[in-house]
Steps between C-alpha positions, in 0.01 A plus 500: 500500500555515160716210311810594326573300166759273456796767314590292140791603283592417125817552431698487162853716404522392115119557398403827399216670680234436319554125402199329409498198746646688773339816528219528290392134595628312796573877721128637394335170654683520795447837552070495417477231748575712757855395643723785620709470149810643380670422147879555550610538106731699310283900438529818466361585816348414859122447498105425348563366154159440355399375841791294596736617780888500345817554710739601229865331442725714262540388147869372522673426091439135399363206699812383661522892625177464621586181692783656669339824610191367505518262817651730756219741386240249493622386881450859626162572330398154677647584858312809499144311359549212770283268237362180649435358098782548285448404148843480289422541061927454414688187593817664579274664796449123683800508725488885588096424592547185680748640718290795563183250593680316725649793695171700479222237563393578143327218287676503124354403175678456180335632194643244194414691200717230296647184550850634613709197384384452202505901410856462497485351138357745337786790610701548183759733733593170703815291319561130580717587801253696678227308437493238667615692808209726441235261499658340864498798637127489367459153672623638816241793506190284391609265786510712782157685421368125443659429845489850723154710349253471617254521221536454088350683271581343176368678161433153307424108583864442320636795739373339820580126377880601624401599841431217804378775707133385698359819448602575101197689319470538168354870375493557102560812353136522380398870422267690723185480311404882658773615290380377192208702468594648126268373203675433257598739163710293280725707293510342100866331505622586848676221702635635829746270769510683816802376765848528449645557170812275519633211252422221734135659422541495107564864452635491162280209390232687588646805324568261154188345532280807446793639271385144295118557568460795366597350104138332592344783751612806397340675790652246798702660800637437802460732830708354767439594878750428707894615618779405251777249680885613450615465157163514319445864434648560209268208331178693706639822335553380133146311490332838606674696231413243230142578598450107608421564886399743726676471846253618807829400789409382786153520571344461875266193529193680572519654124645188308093373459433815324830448218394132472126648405647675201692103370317318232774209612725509789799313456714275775813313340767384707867355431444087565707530834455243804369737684189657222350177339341382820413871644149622531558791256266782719485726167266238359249526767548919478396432149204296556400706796522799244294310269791504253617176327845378514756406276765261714812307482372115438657371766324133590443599846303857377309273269396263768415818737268743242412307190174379696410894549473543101676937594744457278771327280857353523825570279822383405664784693858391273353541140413823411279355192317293778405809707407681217248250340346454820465884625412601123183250537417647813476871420341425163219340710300804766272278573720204555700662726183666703381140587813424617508805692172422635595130567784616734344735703217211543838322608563721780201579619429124624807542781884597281470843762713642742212578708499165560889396534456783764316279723779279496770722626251692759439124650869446512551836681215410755670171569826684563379828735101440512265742358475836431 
């Protein structure tokens, strides 16, 4: 008699179906080990998506939408799936899944893509009444995956540092070194950022600063891959009209390598919130994985992490003049940039790869339901 595999479910309502840690990372693994998989996400339709099974929830308006009409959906697609792994990527998910766990027999992991409390700094929307109710309610979710899952995933050591939980994993988003199999054609003067395009993300600096370049580089541009956030089209719009960047929208992971193979620089600046200057910025690694130096934010804690790798160079991501000088040396030097290039992909190739964060979460999964 045959032996049936354990039936594993991701689940997420907010991400978008082709998110790069939960379906073209964390869901592929899962699914090439050999596990009975399903990826419960937000799609167009039922079925194969580049190899992955999906079970599609309706797109549903905004996040808090999504949240509402989510759930109920969510609870269906799950009674008729009958997991026995359930692996939650949104926090406001934790009470609906552990409730479903407990009445179903179903083991529960919680995906923490971010550190939840302190995320609730860097949310310009929230005033200084709602704040500090927001990050409670925050506290209150954290706690009861900490308590009632029962595995963590956590996405960084600082991410898992805020869970007590015996079984808390940490799996980087490192990129899938099969992806990046692209050699690398710099274009003269292009700098490309690919993720979203949003002002916690320096949109406009990013916009001035190759507005400011270009007295020095007359040839620099930006080509941006990625979906514009609420409010920041008109800024995408205007830059593309000026001639300064060429928006691609949202691109799906599996082509992203190619776009960063046409970069001479790829940039990565971040507002100085709580929640950014100790992140592991996963661009970066895309870059050096890419072979593609990168221009970054000098944050302390980004120094500390990627000076040693010699793949790029850091900025003062609030002076324009200081992002300037600093990208105007780079694309005046090829060859400069092509050993730092070089130097990160050298980087990667000694272990910063999903293949081998994979590991990680399959061993976590056999713990849970045994092997495939």
């Amino acid at each position: 008699m045959s032996q049936v595999s354990p039936r594993v479910v991701h689940l997420s309502t907010v991400h978008n179906g082709h998110d790069n840690r939960v379906f073209n990372k964390e869901a592929r693994a899962v699914a090439a080990a050999g596990y009975d998989f399903h990826l419960v996400i937000s799609a167009e339709r039922d079925g194969l998506d580049d190899g992955v099974p999906v079970v599609a929830l309706h797109r549903t308006g905004g996040r808090v939408l999504r949240m509402l009409a989510g759930q109920p959906e969510a609870w269906r697609a799950l009674s008729r799936l009958r997991p026995q792994l359930l692996q939650i990527h949104d926090p406001e998910l934790i009470p609906m899944a552990l409730l479903w766990g407990r009445s179903h027999r179903c083991k529960v992991i919680y995906d923490a893509h971010e550190d939840l409390v302190g995320q609730v700094a860097t949310k310009p929307y929230l005033n200084p009444l709602t704040r500090p109710l927001v990050r409670c309610a925050a506290r209150i979710l954290v706690g009861l995956a900490d308590r009632g899952a029962d595995g963590i995933v956590a996405a960084t050591e600082t991410v898992a540092a805020g869970f007590g939980n015996s079984r808390t994993v940490v799996v980087h988003n490192y990129p899938w070194l099969a992806n990046f199999t692209v050699d690398p054609a710099p274009v003269a003067g292009r700098l490309v950022y690919a993720g979203d395009l949003s002002q916690e993300r320096r949109l406009s600096f990013m916009i001035d600063v190759v507005r400011a370049l270009r007295e020095r580089v007359p040839n620099a541009h930006l080509v941006l891959a990625g979906r514009t956030l609420k409010g920041c089209e008109p800024m995408v719009e205007a830059a593309v009209a000026e001639g300064l960047v060429d928006h691609l929208g949202l691109v799906a992971p599996t082509r992203v390598p190619a776009v960063l193979a046409s970069a001479q620089v790829g940039l990565v600046f971040l507002e100085p919130l709580p929640n950014y200057v100790h992140s592991l910025p996963t661009k970066l690694f895309e870059y050096m994985a890419a072979q593609v130096p990168f221009c970054a934010s000098d944050f302390p804690a980004w120094r500390q992490m990627f000076s040693g790798y010699h793949a790029g160079r850091f900025a003062d991501s609030e002076s324009v003049q200081a992002a300037v000088q600093v990208l105007a040396e780079m694309l005046e030097d090829p060859p400069g940039c092509a050993r730092m290039g070089a130097a990160g992909r050298a980087a990667v190739d000694q272990g910063l790869t999903f293949e081998a964060q994979a590991q990680v979460l399959l061993d976590l999964t056999t713990q849970l339901v045994g092997r495939p």
